[in-house]
C-alpha positions as CSV (number, residue, x, y, z in Angstrom):
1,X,0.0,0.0,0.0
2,X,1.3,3.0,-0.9
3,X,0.1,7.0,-0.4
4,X,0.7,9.8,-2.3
5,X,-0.2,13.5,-2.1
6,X,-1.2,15.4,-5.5
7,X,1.3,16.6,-7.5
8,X,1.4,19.8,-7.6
9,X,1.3,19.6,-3.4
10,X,4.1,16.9,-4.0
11,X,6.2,19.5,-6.1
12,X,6.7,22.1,-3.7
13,X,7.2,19.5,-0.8
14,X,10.2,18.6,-2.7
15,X,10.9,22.4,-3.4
16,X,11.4,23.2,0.6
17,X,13.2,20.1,0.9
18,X,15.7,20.9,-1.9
19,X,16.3,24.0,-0.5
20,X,16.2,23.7,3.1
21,X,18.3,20.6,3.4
22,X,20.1,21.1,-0.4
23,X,21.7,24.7,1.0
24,X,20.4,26.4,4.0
25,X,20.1,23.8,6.7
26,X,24.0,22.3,5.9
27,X,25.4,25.7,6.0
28,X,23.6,27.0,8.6
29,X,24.0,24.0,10.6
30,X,28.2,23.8,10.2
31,X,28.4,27.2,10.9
32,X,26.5,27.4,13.8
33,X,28.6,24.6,15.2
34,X,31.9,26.2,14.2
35,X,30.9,29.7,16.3
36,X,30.0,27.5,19.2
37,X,33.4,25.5,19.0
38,X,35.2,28.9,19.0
39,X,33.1,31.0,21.7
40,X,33.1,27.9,23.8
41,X,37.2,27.9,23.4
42,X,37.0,24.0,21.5
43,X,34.9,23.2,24.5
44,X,34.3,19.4,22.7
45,X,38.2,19.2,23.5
46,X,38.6,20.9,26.8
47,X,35.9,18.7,28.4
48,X,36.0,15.5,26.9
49,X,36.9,13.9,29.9
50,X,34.6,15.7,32.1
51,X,31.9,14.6,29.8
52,X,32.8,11.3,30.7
53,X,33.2,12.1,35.0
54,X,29.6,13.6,35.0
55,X,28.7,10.3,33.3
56,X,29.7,8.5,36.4
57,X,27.8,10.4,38.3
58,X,24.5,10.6,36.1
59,X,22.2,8.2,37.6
60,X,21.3,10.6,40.8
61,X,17.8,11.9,40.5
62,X,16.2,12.5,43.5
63,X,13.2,10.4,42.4
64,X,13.1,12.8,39.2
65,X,14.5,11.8,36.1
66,X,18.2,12.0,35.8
67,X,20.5,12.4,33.7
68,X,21.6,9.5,32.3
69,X,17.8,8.6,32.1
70,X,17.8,11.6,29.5
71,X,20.8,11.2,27.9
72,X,19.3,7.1,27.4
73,X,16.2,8.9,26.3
74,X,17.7,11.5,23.7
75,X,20.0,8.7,22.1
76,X,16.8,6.4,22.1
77,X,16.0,8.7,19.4
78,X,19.1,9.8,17.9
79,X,20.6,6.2,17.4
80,X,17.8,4.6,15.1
81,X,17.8,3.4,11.3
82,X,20.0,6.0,10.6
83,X,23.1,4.1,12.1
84,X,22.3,1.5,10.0
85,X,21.1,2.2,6.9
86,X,22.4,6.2,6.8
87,X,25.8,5.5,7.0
88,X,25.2,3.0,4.5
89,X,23.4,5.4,2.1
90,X,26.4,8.0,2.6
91,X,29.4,5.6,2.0
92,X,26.7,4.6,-1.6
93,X,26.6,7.9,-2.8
94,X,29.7,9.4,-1.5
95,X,32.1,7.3,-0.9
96,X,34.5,6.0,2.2
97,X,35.7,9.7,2.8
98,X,31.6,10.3,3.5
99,X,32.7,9.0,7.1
100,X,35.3,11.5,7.6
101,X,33.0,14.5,7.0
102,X,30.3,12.7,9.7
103,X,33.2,12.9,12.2
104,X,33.9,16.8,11.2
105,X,30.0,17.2,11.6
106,X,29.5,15.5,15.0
107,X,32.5,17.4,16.4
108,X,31.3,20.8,15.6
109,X,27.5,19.4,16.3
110,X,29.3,18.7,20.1
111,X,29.4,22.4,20.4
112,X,25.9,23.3,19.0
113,X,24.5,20.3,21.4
114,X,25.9,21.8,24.8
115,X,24.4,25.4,23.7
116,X,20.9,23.8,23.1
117,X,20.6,21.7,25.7
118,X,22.0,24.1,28.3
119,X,19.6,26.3,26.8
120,X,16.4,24.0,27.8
121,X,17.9,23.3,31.1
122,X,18.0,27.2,31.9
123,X,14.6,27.9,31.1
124,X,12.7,24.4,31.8
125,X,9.5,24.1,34.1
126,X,8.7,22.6,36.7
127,X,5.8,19.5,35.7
128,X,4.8,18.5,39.4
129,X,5.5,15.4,39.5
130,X,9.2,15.7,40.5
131,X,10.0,16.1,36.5
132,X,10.8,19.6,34.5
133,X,10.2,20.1,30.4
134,X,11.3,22.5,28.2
135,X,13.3,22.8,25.1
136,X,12.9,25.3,22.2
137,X,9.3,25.9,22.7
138,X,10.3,27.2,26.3
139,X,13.4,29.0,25.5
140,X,12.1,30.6,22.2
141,X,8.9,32.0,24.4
142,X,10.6,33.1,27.5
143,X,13.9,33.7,26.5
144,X,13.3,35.5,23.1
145,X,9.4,36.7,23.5
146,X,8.1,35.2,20.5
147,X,5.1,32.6,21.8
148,X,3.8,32.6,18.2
149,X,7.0,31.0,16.8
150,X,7.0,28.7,19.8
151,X,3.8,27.4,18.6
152,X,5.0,26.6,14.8
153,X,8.1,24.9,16.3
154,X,6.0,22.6,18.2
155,X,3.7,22.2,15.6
156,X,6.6,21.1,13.3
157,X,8.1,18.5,16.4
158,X,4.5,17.3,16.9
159,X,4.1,16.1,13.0
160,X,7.6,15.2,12.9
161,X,9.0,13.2,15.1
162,X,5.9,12.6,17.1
163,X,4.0,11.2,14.1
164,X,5.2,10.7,10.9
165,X,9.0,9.7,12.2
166,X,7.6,6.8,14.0
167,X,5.3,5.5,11.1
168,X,9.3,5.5,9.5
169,X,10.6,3.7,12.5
170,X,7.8,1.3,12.4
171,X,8.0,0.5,9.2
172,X,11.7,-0.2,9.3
173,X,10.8,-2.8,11.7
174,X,8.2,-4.5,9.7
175,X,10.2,-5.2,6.6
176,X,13.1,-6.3,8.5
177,X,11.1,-8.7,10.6
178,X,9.0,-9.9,7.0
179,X,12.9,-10.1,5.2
180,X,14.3,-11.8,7.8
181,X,11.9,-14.2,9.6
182,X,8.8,-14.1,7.0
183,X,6.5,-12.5,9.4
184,X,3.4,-10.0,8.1
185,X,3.3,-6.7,8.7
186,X,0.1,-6.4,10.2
187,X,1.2,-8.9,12.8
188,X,4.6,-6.6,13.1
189,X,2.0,-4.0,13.6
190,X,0.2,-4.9,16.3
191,X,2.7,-6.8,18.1
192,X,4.5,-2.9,18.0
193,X,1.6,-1.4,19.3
194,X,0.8,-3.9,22.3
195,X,4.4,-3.2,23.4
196,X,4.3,0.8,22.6
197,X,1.4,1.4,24.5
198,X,1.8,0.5,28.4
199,X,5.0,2.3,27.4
200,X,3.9,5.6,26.2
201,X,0.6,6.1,28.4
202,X,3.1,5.7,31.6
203,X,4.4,9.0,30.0
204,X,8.0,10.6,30.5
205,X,9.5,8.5,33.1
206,X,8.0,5.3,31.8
207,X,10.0,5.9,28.2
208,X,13.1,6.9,30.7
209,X,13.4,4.0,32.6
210,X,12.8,2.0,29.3
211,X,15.4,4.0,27.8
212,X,17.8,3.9,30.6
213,X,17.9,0.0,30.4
214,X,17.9,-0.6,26.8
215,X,19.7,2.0,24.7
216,X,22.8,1.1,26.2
217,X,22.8,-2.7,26.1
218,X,21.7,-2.7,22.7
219,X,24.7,0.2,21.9
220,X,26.8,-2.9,23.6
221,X,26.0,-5.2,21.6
222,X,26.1,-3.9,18.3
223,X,29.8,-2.5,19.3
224,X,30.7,-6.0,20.6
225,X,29.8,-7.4,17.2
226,X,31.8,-4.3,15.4
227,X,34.8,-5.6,17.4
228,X,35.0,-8.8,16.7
229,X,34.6,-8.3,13.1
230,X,37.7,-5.2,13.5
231,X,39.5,-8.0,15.1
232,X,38.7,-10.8,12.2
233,X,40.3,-8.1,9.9
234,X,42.7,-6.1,12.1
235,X,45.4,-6.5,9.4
236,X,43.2,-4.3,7.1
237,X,42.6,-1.7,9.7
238,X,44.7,0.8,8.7
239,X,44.2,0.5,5.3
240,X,40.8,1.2,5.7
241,X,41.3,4.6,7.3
242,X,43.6,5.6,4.9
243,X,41.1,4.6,2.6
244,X,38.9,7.1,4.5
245,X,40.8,9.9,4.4
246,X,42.0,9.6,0.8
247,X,38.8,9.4,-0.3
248,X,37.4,12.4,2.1
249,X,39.8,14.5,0.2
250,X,39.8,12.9,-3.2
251,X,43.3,11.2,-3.7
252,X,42.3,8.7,-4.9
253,X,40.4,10.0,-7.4
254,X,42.5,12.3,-8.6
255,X,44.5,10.4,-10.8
256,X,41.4,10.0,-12.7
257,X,40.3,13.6,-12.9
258,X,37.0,13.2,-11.1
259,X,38.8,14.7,-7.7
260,X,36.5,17.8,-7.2
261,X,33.0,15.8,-8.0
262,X,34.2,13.1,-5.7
263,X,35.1,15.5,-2.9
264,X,31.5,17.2,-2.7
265,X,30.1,13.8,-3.0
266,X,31.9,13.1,0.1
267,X,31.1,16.6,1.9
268,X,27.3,16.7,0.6
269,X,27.0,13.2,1.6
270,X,29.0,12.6,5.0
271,X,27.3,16.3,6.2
272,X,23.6,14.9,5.9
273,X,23.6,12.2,7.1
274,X,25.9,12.9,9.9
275,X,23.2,15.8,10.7
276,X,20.5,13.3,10.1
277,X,22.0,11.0,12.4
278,X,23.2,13.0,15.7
279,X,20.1,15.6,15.5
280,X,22.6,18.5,16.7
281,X,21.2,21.9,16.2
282,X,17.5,20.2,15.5
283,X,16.0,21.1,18.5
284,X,15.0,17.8,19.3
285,X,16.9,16.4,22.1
286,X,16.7,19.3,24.1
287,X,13.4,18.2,24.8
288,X,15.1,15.0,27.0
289,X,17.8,16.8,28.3
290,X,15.5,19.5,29.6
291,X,13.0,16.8,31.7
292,X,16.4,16.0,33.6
293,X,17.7,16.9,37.3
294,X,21.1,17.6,36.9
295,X,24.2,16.4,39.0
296,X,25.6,18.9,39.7
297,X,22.9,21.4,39.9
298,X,23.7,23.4,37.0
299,X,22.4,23.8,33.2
300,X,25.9,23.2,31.9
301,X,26.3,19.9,33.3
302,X,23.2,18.4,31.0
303,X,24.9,20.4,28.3
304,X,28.1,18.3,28.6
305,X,26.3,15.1,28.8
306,X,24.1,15.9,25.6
307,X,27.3,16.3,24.0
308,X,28.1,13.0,24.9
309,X,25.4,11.6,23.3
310,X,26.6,13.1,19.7
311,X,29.9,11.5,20.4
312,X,28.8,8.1,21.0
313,X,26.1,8.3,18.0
314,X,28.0,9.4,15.1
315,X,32.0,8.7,16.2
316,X,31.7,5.6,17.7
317,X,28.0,3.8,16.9
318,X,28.3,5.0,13.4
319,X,31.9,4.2,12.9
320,X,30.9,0.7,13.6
321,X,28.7,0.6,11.1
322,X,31.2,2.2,8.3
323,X,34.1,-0.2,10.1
324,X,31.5,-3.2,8.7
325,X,30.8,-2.3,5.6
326,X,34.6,-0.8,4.7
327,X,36.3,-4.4,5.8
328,X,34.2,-5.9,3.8
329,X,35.9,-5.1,1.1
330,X,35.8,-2.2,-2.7
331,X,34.1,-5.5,-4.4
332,X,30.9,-4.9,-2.2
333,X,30.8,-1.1,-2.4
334,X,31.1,-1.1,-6.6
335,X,28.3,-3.4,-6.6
336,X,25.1,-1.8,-7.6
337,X,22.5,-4.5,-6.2
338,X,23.2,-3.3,-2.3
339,X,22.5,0.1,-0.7
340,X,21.0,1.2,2.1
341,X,20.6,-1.4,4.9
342,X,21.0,-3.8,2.4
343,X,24.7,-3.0,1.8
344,X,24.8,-3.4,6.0
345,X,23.7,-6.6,6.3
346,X,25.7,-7.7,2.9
347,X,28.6,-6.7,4.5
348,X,27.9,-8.1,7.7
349,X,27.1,-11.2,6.5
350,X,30.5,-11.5,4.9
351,X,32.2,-11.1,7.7
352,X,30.3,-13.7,10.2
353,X,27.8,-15.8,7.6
354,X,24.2,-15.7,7.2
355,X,22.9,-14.7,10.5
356,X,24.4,-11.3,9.9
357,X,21.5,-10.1,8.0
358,X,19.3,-11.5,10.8
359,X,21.3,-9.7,13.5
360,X,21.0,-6.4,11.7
361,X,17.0,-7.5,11.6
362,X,17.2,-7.6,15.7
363,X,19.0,-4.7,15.9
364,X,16.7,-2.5,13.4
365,X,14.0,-3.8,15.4
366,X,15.5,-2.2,19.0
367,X,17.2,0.6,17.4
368,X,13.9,1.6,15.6
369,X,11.8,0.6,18.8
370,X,13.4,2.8,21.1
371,X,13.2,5.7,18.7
372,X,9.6,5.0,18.4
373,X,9.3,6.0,22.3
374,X,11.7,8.4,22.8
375,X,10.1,10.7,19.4
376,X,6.7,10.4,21.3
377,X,8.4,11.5,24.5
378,X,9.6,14.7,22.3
379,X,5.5,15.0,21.0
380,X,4.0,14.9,24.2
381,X,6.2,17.6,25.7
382,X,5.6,19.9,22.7
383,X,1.7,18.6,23.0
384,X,1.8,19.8,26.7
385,X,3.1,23.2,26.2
386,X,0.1,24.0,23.2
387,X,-2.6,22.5,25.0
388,X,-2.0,24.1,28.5
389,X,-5.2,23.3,30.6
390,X,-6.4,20.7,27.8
391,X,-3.2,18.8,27.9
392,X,-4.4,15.8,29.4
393,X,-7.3,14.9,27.0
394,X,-5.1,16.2,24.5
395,X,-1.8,14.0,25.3
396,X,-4.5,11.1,25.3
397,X,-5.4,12.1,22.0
398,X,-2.2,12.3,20.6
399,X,-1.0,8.9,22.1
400,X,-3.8,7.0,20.1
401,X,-2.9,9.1,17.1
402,X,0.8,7.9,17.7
403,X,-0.2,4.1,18.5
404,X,-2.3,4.4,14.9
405,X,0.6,5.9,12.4
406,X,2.8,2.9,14.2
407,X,0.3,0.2,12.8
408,X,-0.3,2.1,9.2
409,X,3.6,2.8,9.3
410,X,4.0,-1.4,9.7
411,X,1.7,-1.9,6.6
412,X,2.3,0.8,4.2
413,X,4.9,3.0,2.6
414,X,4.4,6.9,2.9
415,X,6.7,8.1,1.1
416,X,5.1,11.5,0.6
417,X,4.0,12.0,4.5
418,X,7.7,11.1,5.3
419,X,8.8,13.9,2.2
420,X,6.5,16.2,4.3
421,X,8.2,15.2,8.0
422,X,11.4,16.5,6.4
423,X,9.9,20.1,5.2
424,X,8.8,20.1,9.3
425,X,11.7,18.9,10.3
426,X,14.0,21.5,8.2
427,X,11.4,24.1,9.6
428,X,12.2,23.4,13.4
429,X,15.6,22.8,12.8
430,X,15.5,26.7,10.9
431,X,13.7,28.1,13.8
432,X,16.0,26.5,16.6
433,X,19.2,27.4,15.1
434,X,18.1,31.3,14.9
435,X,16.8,31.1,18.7
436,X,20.3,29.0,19.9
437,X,22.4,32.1,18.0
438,X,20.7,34.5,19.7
439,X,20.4,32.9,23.0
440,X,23.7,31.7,22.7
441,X,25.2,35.0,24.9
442,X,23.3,33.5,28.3
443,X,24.9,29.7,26.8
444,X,28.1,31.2,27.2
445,X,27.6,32.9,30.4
446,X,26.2,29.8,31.9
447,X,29.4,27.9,30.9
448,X,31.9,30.8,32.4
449,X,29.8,30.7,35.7
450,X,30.3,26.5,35.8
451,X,34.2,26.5,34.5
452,X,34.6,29.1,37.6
453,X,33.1,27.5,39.9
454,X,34.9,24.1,38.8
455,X,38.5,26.1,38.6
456,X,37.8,27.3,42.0
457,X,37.5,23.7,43.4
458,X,33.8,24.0,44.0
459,X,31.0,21.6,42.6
460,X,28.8,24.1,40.3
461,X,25.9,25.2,41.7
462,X,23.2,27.6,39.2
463,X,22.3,30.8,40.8
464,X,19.6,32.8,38.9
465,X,20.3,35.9,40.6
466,X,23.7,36.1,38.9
467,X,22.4,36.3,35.4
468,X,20.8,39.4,34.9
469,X,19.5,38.3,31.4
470,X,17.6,35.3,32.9
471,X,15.9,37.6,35.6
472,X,11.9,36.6,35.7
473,X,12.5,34.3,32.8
474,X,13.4,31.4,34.7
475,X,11.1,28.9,36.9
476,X,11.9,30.0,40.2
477,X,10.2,26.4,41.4
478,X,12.6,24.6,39.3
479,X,15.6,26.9,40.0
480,X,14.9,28.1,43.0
481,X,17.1,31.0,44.5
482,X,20.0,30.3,46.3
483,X,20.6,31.8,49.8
C-alpha cells in the first residue's frame, strides 16, 4: 500500500526540501557549530573527559529523572535506522571519505548540542511530578518573547517526530522482521503497538526508565559485534582509514580527474547524514535533556552530557557501522545490487555468515523501537506546552494518534508523508538554530559561571540571581534562588 499526495502539493514538498536541506540547513548547521566551537574555546576538546566524570555520576535523581535517564532517552531517538542504513546510504553515494565529514560534523555538532541543551535546562519548568520540560518551545517564548514561533516549532516536532517519524521507524521494523523471519506486517503492527502502548501512556519517566535499560545494552551489543569483526580483519585496519581519508579528500580520485566531483560527493554526503543522524542543532533532544535533574545542579552539566550523546552516536555507533561495511571489502561497495541497509547486512554477512542479515533485523527492530518511544516522549512535551489546561485529553489524543501511524507505518509506505516530515523537520531545525544564535550569549555565560566554579575547586551550583538576562525568565520552582 502506498500513499501519495497530488502533484502539484508533491512538487513544492520537494521544493522546501531541496532548498532547506540542499543549502540552507547544511550551512547553517556547520556554521553554527563552528561559532560554538570557537566561543566555547574548542569546549568538545577541553571537556572531553569531564563529559565522561559527570557520566559516572548521572544516575542521581532524587526520584526525578536523571540524567543518564535523559541522555538514554535522547540517544533512544538519535541512534535509530539512521546508524544502519544512513551510514550505509552516505558511504553509496559518497564514498568511504563520507565517514570523515560525519566525524567533522558531529565534532562541531558537540558544540551546538551543549548550547541547546544548556539552553532548555536554563529555562525548563517545573511538571509536578518531581519532573521539568522544556526545550525550544520554552526557550524561544521566555527567553526570546516570541510565543507565536514557539507554537510553529512545536507544531513542526508534533508532526515530525511525534507522528510521521515513528510510522518511519515502524515501518523499518516491519520489513526487517517480513525479510528476515517471513513475518506479516500487520502482525509486526500490532505486536508494535501492544508493546508501545503501556510504554507511552506511563508518560516521560516510563519511556526513561525504558530508555535507561535498553539504549545502552543494545549500543553494547552492536559494538561488541563491530569488534569482533575489527579483530577478524585487524590487518586491514589501517588500510581502511587511509582509505577514508584519501577518499574524504579525493586522492584517490584524482589520478582519474574526477577529484573535485568526488570530494562534494563526500562533503554533501557525510554532512547529511551525519546531521540526520546526531540531531545537533534540530532542537529535538533538548526536549530530553530538559525533563532532567542535573548532577551537579547546574544547566551546563546536562549540556556536557548531551554532548556526549553526539559523540557516542556518530563517532563511535556509526563508525561501527562504516568499520562493517569498509572491511568488507571495494568489491561490495562497486556493486550496484546493495544500498542502504541492504549494503549493511551484505557486508555483515560477509564477515560472520548468514545470520548477519538476521542480527541487523534484531538490531533495526530495537534501534527503531526505542526511537519509536523516545520521538513520542519529544511530541508529548511539545503537545503539553500548546494545550496548557487541555493537555491531558489532548496528550490522550495524541497517544492514540501515535499508536495508529505505528500500525499504518508497519503496513504501508508513505513516502510523501515522510517527504513532508522532512519540510517540518528543516522548519524546526530553521527556527531553533536562529533562537540558539541569539540565545547563545546567556549559553556562554552559563558555561563561564560553571568553569569558575569548577577552577575554584567547588562543585557548580546555578544561581539565577547572577544572570541578569535570565531575571523573571526562569522557573523559580525549578531553579529556585540560592541563599
Amino acid at each position: 500500500m502506498d500513499f501519495t499526495l497530488p502533484p502539484v502539493l508533491t512538487a513544492m514538498i520537494d521544493r522546501g526540501n531541496g532548498l532547506l536541506w540542499g543549502s540552507v540547513l547544511i550551512y547553517l548547521l556547520i556554521g553554527a557549530g563552528l561559532y560554538f566551537t570557537v566561543m566555547t574555546r574548542g569546549i568538545q576538546i577541553r571537556y572531553f573527559g569531564h563529559m565522561f566524570k559527570l557520566l559516572r555520576s548521572s544516575r542521581k535523581s532524587n526520584g526525578g529523572i536523571s540524567s543518564f535517564q535523559a541522555l538514554s532517552t535522547s540517544l533512544a531517538a538519535r541512534v535509530g535506522t539512521g546508524n544502519l542504513a544512513g551510514v550505509a546510504v552516505a558511504i553509496y553515494f559518497g564514498g568511504p571519505g563520507a565517514i570523515f565529514w560525519m566525524w567533522m560534523t558531529a565534532m562541531v555538532g558537540m558544540a551546538t548540542s551543549f548550547v541547546e541543551s544548556t539552553l532548555a535546562q536554563a529555562y525548563k519548568t517545573d511538571h509536578g511530578d518531581n519532573t521539568f520540560r522544556g526545550g525550544p518551545a520554552r526557550y524561544i517564548e521566555r527567553g526570546l518573547g516570541l510565543r507565536w514561533l514557539a507554537v510553529v516549532f512545536s507544531i513542526c516536532l508534533i508532526i515530525a517526530f511525534g507522528l510521521a517519524f515513528n510510522s518511519v521507524q515502524a515501518n523499518s521494523i516491519a520489513q526487517a522482521m517480513e525479510q528476515a523471519f517471513a513475518i506479516p506486517t500487520w502482525l509486526v503492527g500490532l505486536v508494535l503497538m501492544a508493546v508501545v502502548a503501556p510504554i507511552i501512556f506511563g508518560g516521560v519517566k516510563s519511556i526513561a526508565k525504558v530508555a535507561e535499560l535498553v539504549v545502552p545494552l543494545m549500543a553494547l551489543l552492536y559494538l561488541l559485534l563491530a569488534l569482533v569483526v575489527v579483530g577478524m580483519n585487524i590487518s586491514d585496519l589501517p588500510a581502511a582509514f587511509m582509505t577514508i581519508i584519501k577518499s574524504a579528500f579525493g586522492f584517490e580520485q584524482a589520478a582519474g580527474g574526477a577529484m573535485g566531483y568526488a570530494v562534494s560527493q563526500a562533503i554533501i554526503n557525510g554532512i547529511q547524514r551525519g546531521l540526520f543522524s546526531n540531531e545537533a542543532g534540530m532542537g529535538s533532544a533538548p526536549n530530553a535533556a530538559a525533563t532532567a535533574t542535573t548532577q551537579p545542579d547546574h544547566p551546563a552539566a546536562q549540556g556536557f552530557i548531551q554532548m556526549l550523546g553526539v559523540f557516542l552516536d556518530t563517532l563511535v555507533i556509526c563508525t561501527a557501522t562504516a568499520a562493517i561495511i569498509i572491511m568488507a571489502g571495494p568489491e561490495l561497495l562497486a556493486s550496484d545490487e546493495a544500498n542502504g541497509i541492504q549494503l549493511t547486512q551484505a557486508a555483515l554477512s560477509s564477515h560472520v555468515g548468514e545470520w548477519g542479515g538476521m542480527f541487523i533485523a534484531v538490531a533495526i527492530l530495537l534501534f527503531a523501537f526505542t526511537s519509536v518511544i523516545a520521538n513520542y516522549s519529544y511530541g508529548e512535551s511539545n503537545i503539553e506546552y500548546l494545550a496548557g489546561r487541555k493537555a491531558p485529553l489532548a496528550v490522550l489524543i495524541y497517544r492514540l494518534a501515535v499508536l495508529g501511524m505505528v500500525m499504518v507505518g508497519s503496513v504501508a509506505s508513505l513516502g510523501a508523508i515522510w517527504n513532508f516530515a522532512d519540510l517540518s523537520m528543516g522548519m524546526m531545525a530553521l527556527i531553533n538554530l536562529v533562537a540558539i544564535l541569539l540565545l547563545s550569549p546567556i549559553a556562554f555565560a552559563l558555561l563561564r559561571d560553571y568553569d569558575e566554579q569548577l577552577k575554584a575547586g567547588k562543585e557548580p551550583v546555578f544561581d539565577p540571581a547572577k544572570f541578569p538576562k535570565l531575571a523573571n525568565k526562569v522557573d523559580p520552582t525549578a531553579w529556585p534562588k540560592r541563599k
